[in-house]
N, C-alpha and C positions, 0 to 999 in steps of 0.2 A: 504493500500500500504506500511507506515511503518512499518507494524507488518509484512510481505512479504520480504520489503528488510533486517530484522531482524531477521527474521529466516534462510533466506538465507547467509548472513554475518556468523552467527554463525553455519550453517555449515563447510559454507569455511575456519569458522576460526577453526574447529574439524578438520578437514579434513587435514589443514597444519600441526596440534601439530605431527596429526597421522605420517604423512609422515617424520616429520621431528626426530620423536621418532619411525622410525619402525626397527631399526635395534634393539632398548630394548623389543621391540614389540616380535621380531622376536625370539628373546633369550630368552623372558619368555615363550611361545609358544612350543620352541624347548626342553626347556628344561624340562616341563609338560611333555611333548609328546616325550620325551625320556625314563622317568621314568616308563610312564605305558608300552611301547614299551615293554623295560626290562623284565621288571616285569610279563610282560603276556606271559602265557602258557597255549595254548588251549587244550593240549590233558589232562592237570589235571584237566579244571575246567568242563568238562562234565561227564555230570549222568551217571550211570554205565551202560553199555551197550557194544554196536558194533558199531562204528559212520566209516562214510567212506566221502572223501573228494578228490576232483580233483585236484590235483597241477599239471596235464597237461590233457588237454582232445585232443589233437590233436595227427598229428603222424610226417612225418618227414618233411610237407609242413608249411612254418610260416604263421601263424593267430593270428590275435593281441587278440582274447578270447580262443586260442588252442593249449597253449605251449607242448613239448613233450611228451609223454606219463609217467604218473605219477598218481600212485594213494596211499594216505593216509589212513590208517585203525587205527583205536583206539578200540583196547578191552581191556576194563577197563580202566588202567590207560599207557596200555602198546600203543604204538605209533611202526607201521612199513607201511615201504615204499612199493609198487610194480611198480618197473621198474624207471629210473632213466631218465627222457628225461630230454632235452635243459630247463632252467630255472625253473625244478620242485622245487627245494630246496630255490629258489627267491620266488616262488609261495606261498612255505608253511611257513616261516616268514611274507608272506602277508598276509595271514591267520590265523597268531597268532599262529603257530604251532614254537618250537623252534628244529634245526637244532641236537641241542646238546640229544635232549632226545629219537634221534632214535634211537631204540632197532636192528633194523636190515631191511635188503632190501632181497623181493624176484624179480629175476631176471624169468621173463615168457621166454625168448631165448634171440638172442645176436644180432639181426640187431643193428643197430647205432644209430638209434633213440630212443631204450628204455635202452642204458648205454651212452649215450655222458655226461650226467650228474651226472655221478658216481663218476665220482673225484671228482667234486667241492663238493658233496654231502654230500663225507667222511670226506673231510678237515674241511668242515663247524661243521660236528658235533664231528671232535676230538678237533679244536680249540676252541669251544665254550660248550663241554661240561665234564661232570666232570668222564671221562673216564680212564681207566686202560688198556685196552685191545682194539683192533681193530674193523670194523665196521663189523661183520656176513653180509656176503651175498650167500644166500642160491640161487641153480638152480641145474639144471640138469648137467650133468656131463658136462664136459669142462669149466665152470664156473671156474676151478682155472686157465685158460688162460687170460681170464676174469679181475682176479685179479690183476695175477700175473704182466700183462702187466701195469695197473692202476697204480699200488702199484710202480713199478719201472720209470715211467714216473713223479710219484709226489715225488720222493727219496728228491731230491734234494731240495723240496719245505719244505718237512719232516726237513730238517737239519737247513734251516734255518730259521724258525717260531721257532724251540728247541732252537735255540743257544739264538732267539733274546727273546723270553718269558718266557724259562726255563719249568723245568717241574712242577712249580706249574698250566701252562697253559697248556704245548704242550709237554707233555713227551713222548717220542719215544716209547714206548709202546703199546699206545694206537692208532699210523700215523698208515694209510693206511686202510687196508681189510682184513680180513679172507676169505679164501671160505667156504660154508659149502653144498659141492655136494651133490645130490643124484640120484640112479638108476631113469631112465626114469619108469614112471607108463608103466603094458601093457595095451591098449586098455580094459574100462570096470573095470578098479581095479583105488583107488585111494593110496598114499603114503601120512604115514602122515611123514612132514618135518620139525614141530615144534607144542611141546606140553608143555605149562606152564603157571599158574597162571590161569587156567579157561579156556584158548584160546588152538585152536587147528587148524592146518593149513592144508591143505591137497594137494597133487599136481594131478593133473590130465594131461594126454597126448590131445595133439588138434595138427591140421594138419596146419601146415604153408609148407606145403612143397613146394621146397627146402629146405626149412629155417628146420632142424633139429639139437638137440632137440626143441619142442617147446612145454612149458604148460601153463596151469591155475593155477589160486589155489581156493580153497572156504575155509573162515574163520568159524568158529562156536567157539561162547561164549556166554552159559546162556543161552539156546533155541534161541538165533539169527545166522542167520546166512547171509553170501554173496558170491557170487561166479565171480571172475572175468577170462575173458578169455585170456586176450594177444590175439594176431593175430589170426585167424583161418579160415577159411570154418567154415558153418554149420556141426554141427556138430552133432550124438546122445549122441557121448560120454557127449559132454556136455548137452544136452537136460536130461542124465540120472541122473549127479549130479548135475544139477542145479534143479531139480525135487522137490517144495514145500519151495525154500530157499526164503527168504526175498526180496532181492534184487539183480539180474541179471546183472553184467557190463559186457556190450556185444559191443565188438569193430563193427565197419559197415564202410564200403566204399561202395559209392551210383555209382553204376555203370553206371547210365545214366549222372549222373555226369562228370562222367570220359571219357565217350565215346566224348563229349562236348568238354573236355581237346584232345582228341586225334584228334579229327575232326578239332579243333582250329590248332595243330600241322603241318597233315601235309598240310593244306593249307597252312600256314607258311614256310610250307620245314626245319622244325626242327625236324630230322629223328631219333634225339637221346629221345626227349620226346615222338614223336609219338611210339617210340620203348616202349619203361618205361610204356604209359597207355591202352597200348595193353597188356601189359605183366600184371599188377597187380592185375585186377578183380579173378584173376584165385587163389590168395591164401589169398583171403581176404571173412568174410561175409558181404551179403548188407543188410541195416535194415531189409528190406522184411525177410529175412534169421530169424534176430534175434529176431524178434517180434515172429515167429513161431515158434523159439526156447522157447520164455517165455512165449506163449501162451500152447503149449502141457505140460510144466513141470509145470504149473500152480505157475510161481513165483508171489512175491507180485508186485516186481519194478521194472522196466527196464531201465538201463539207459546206454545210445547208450555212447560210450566214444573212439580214439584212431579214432575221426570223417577227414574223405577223401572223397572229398578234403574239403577246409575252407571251411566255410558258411560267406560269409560276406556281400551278397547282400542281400538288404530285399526281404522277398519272398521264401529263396533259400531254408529255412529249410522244405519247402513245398515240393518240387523237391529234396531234401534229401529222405524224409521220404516215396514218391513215392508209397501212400498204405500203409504204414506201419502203422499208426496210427487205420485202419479198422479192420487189424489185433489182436491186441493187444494195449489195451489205455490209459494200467497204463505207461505211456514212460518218458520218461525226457531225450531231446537231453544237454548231456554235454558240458558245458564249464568250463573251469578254476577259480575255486572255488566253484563250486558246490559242495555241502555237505548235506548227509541224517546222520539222527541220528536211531537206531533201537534201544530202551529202555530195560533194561537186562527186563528175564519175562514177556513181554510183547507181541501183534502182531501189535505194532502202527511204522507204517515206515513212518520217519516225516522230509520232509524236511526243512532242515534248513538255504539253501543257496541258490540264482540262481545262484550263480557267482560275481568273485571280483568286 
């Protein structure tokens, strides 16, 4: 019994020093854990290849594992973004990727959900990193409205980060965005829209329509390669160049899902959502869609991304996928950190994340 109350005592008396020492606690802690913070940069310490990464697998509805559409690609040692949604560039400092060492963004079209985080995205990486020039962001034509609007709404943020950091931090130079347009592919042709260091990008056209321009792109470096779509319908065009690539990121909205959302609607007498999930099945693909897409072009991976509506109930990714797993069963329904590695030279497609 006294060796009992003895050890007991000497917890509680641990337990006080802790509390009554945790703000030194707190500071040695913060300050370890600041240094590696710093210090780490994910897109140099990975083996030479093609890696790709979610810093938003969602679209414009919030889910606490599916911020805005956002995806990370590293070939080599080169880091680029595709498509800018809500908290992707918070995403990718979660992820040890740093702000400052993106090379550039491709923009797949211009809904609001894949550039609401373009500003914060540029500021991030001209104030934190060791830049001269503007941030490249490449799309199909009108992409310098794009900018142009971005770049003049953050002028004033430009002036003063410069005055108060100067430009050994935030030299006026390098504020804001470039565009870097190009002709819409025709149906069946791809455009390449950036060729350098090994890596090569290519744009392809897909059908969002209304929503025009709208493309993809597939990356290729070192026999890997991936192919992502932005918004679409099924589609062949992508069925043709996604035909043998690595890994397939193929957006899906589950339209039993959605019909669920509608039917919820207008029993509600909410005549403006019951409007909205009547309308969206129509320019969106549902996984059923994309599995068949990565089944016919015999991709290696499939991973569902830009997912409508959330999944946050257990169960639901059941009722997402709706068949689609019979179809095609290399899949990975994305969330917000997930990351594959595809090794240069190699056919090993490995993944390396489920998510933050």
């Amino acid at each position: 019994m006294k060796k009992t109350l003895l050890a007991l005592a000497l917890v509680i008396a641990v337990a006080l020093l802790a509390h009554n020492q945790r703000a030194g606690i707190a500071a040695l802690l913060m300050e370890k854990g600041l240094a590696s913070r710093m210090a780490e940069n994910r897109a140099s310490e990975l083996a030479d290849g093609l890696h790709l990464a979610l810093c938003g697998a969602g679209g414009p509805l919030p889910a606490p594992n599916a911020s805005g559409p956002c995806v990370a690609v590293v070939a080599g040692k080169q880091l680029f973004i595709v498509d800018a949604g809500t908290d992707g560039v918070r995403n990718l400092t979660r992820m040890g990727y740093q702000p400052g060492s993106i090379q550039g963004v491709f923009l797949t079209h211009f809904h609001s959900d894949h550039i609401d985080g373009l500003g914060e995205m540029a500021t991030l990486r001209w104030a934190s990193g060791d830049h001269r020039e503007p941030l490249p962001v490449y799309g199909p034509e009108r992409v310098e409205q794009v900018v142009e609007g971005l770049n003049m709404a953050y002028a004033q943020d430009a002036t003063y980060r410069q005055k108060h950091h100067g430009d050994s931090v935030a030299p006026l130079s390098a504020a804001g965005m470039v565009a870097r347009p190009f002709a819409l592919p025709v149906m069946g042709a791809l455009t390449t829209v950036y060729a350098d260091q090994g890596l090569t990008v290519e744009a392809l056209t897909v059908d969002h329509s209304p929503v025009e321009p709208a493309v993809g792109y597939r990356f290729h470096y070192k026999d890997r390669s991936l192919l992502i779509t932005g918004d679409t319908v099924k589609l062949a065009n992508i069925e043709k160049f996604a035909r043998g690539v690595d890994l397939l990121v193929h957006e899906a909205l589950a339209p039993n899902l959605v019909a669920m959302m509608h039917d919820a609607a207008v029993a509600s007498g909410n005549d403006i959502m019951a409007k909205i999930t009547e309308d969206i099945p129509d320019y969106h693909a549902s996984p059923v869609d994309a599995a068949e897409t990565a089944r016919d072009a015999a991709v290696g991976h499939l991973l569902y991304y830009h997912i409508v509506p959330p999944l946050v109930i257990p169960g639901q990714k059941a009722l997402f996928l709706n068949g689609a797993e019979e179809i095609f069963a290399d899949y990975t329904i994305g969330e917000d950190g997930v990351s594959f590695s595809l090794p240069a030279n190699t056919g090993e497609i490995i993944k390396t994340s489920s998510g933050l």
